[in-house]
C-alpha positions as CSV (number, residue, x, y, z in Angstrom):
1,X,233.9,25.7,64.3
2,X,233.8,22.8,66.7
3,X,231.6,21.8,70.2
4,X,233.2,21.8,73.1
5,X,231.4,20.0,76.2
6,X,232.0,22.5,79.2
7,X,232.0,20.4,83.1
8,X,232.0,22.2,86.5
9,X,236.0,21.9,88.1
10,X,236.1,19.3,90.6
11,X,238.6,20.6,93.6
12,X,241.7,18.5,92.2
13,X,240.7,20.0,88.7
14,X,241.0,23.8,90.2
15,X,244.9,22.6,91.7
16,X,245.8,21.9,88.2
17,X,244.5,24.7,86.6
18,X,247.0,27.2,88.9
19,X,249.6,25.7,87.1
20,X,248.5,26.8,83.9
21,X,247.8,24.9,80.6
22,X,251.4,24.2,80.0
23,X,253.9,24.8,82.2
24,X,258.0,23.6,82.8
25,X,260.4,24.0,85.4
26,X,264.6,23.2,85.2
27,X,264.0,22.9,81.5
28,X,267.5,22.5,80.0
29,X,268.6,21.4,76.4
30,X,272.2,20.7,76.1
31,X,274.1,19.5,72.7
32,X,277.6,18.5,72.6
33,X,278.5,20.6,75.9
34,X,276.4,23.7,75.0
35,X,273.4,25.0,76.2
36,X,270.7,25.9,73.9
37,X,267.8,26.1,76.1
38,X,268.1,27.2,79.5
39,X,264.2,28.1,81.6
40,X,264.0,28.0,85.1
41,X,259.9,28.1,84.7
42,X,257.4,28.7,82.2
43,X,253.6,28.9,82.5
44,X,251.3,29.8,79.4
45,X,247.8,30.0,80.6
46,X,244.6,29.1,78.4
47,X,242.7,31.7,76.5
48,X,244.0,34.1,73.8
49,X,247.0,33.4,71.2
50,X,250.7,33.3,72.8
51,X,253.4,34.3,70.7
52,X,256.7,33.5,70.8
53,X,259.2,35.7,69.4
54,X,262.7,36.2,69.5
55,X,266.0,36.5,66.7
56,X,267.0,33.4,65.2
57,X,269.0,30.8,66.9
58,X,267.2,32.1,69.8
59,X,265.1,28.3,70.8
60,X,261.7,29.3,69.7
61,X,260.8,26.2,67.5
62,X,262.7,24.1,69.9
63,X,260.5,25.1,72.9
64,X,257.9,24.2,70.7
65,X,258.8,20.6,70.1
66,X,259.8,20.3,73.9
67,X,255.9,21.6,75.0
68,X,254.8,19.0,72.0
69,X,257.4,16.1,72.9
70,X,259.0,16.0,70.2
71,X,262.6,16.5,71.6
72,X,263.0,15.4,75.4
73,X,264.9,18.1,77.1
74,X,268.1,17.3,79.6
75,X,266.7,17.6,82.0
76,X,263.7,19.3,83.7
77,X,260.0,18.8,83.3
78,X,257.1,19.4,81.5
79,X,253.5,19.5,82.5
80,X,250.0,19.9,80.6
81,X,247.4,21.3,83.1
82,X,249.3,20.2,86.0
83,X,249.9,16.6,85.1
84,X,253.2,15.8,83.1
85,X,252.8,15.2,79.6
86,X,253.0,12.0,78.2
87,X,251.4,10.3,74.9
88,X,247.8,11.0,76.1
89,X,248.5,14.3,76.9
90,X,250.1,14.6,73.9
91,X,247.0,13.9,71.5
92,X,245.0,16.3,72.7
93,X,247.8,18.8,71.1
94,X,248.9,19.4,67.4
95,X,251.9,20.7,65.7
96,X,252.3,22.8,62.4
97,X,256.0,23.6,60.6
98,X,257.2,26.0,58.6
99,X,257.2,23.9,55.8
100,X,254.2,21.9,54.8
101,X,254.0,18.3,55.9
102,X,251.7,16.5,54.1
103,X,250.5,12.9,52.6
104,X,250.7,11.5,48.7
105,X,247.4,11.4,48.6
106,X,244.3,13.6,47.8
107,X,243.7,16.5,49.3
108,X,240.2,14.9,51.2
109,X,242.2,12.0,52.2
110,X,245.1,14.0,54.5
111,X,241.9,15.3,56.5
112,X,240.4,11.9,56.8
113,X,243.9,10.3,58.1
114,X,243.7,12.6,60.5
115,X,240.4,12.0,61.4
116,X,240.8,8.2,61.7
117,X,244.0,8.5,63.8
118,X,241.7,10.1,66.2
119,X,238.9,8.0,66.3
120,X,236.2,9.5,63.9
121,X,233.8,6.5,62.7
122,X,234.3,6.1,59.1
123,X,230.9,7.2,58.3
124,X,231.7,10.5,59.2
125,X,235.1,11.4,58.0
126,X,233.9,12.2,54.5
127,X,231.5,14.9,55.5
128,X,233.5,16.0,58.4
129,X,236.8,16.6,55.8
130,X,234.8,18.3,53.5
131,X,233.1,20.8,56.4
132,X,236.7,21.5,57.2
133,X,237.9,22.0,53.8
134,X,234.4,24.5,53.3
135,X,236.2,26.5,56.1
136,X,239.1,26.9,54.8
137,X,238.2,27.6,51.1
138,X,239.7,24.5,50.1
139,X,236.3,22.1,49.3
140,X,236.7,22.5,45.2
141,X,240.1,20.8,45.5
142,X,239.0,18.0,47.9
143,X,239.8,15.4,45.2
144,X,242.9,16.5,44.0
145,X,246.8,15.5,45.0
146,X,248.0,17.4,47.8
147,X,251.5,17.5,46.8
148,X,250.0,19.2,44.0
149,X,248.2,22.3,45.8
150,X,250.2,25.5,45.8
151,X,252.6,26.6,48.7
152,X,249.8,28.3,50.3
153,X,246.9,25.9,50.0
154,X,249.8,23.0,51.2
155,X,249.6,25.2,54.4
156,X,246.1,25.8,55.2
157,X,245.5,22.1,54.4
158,X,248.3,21.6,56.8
159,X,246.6,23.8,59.5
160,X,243.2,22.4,58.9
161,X,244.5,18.6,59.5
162,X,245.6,20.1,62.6
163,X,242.3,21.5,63.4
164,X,240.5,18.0,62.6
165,X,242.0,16.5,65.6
166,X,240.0,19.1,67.8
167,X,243.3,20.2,70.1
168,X,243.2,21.8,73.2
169,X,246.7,23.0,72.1
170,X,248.0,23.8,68.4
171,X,251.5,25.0,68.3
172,X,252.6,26.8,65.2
173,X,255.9,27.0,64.3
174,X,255.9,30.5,61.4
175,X,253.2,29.1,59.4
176,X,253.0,31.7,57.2
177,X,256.7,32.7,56.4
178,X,257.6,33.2,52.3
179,X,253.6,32.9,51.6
180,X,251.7,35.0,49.6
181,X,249.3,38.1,51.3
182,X,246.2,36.2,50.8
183,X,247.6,33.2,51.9
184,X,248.5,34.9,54.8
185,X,244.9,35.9,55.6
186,X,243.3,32.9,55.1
187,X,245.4,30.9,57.4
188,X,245.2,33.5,60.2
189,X,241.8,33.0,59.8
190,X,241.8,30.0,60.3
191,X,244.0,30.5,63.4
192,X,241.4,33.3,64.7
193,X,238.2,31.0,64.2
194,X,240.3,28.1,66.2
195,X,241.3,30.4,69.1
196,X,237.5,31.8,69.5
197,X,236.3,27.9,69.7
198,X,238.7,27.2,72.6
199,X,241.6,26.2,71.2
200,X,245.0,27.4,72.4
201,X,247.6,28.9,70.2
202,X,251.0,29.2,71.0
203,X,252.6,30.9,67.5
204,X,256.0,31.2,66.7
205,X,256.4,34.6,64.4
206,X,259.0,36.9,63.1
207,X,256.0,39.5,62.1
208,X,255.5,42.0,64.2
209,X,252.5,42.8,62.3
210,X,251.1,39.5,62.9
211,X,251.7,39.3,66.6
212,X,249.4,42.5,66.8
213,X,246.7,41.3,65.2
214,X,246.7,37.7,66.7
215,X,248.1,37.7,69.9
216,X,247.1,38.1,73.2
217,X,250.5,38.3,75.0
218,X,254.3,37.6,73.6
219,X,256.7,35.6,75.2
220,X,260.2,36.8,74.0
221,X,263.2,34.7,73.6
222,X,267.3,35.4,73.4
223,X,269.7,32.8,73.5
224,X,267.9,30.3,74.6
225,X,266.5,32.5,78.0
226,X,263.2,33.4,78.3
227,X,263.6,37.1,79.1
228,X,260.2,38.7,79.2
229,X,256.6,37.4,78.9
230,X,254.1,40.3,78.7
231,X,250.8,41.0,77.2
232,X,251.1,42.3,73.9
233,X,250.5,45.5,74.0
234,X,253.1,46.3,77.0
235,X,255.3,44.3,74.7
236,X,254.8,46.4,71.8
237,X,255.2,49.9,73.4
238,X,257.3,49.7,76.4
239,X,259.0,46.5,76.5
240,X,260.9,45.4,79.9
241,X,264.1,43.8,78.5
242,X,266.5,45.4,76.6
243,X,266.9,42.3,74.4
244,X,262.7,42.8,73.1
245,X,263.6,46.6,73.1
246,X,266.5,46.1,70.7
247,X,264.6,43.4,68.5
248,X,261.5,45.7,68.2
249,X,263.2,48.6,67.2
250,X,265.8,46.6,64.0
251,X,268.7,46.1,66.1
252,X,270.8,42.8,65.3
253,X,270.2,40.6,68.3
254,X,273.6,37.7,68.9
């Protein structure tokens, strides 16, 4: 879907890349005297989809928005390819929610915002929008109100908005929850195509179903501990903590 221009690793390049795309050490989140997110260390390498999984409550869309800075932990830090993440850093990320966040205007126009926030000559954001919209089935509606679209199209458009900024990283926090089958499809599509041109997705899901057929390795959550990060298929038939083993087979996790 989108060029990437590969360069040769300079030496200090190589250092950064041992510590991963995205890493964090001491990282704490505390609220009125309780913990909510407690990790030592994380690292999540470039390459295939991670996702994140875990009960509810557990911090999953809260490690999300720390990795995006969106919420500023307690204390500890936060790093993108070695280097600690500040509003630079940050653009070359993008965030989707669980709910559709989108503009009062057409649906063209949403693409193109994004597209101008990130420095796309106007000449080009018309054609541009429209190539994305193409991709995601969404070019017959290019003219019409967003707010109008269904639940489903509100998403994709969301996702594709997302994709018009080119990120390195696109967190995704259950985009597809309550949406329809087809739905469903189409923005995991989307997601597929994006991973395959380079970008990195780390995807918060409940599905088990959907973790097989996106993921590359899951990184599992409880109470706000990080208690196993796997490939997926070790997580999926012989998990190592008794927390994934009891989530995977229906028990209720607290």
């Amino acid at each position: 879907m989108f060029d990437r221009t590969m360069s040769t690793l300079h030496p200090e390049h190589s250092i950064r890349a041992s510590h991963g795309l995205l890493s964090a050490s001491d990282l704490t989140v505390t609220l009125d005297g309780k913990t909510l997110l407690d990790i030592p260390s994380i690292r999540i390498d470039a390459g295939g989809p991670t996702i994140v999984m875990g009960p509810n409550g557990a911090g999953k869309s809260l490690l999300l928005r720390l990795l995006h800075g969106l919420v500023l932990p307690s204390r500890g830090s936060i790093f993108m390819q070695g280097d600690p993440l500040d509003a630079k850093r940050r653009r070359r990320q993008a965030m989707v929610f669980q709910s559709p966040v989108i503009l009062r205007r057409s649906v063209r126009a949403n693409v193109e915002f994004a597209l101008a926030a990130h420095g796309v000559p106007r000449a080009r954001r018309r054609s541009e929008a429209i190539r994305l919209l193409t991709v995601a089935g969404l070019q017959d509606k290019a003219r019409q109100s967003a707010p109008s679209l269904s639940g489903g199209e509100r998403q994709k458009l969301t996702v594709v908005r997302a994709l018009a900024t080119r990120p390195e990283v696109l967190f995704l926090d259950e985009p597809t929850s309550n949406l329809d089958p087809a739905s469903v499809m189409a923005i995991e599509n989307l997601i597929m195509n994006a991973s395959a041109e380079g970008t990195k997705i780390v995807l918060v899901t409940h599905d088990i179903g959907q973790a097989g057929r996106l993921g590359e390795d899951v990184l599992f959550l409880h109470q706000g501990r990080i208690t196993e990060q796997t490939p997926l298929q070790a997580f999926t038939v012989s998990p190592k903590s008794q927390e994934a083993a009891a989530y995977l087979s229906g028990e209720l996790l607290i």
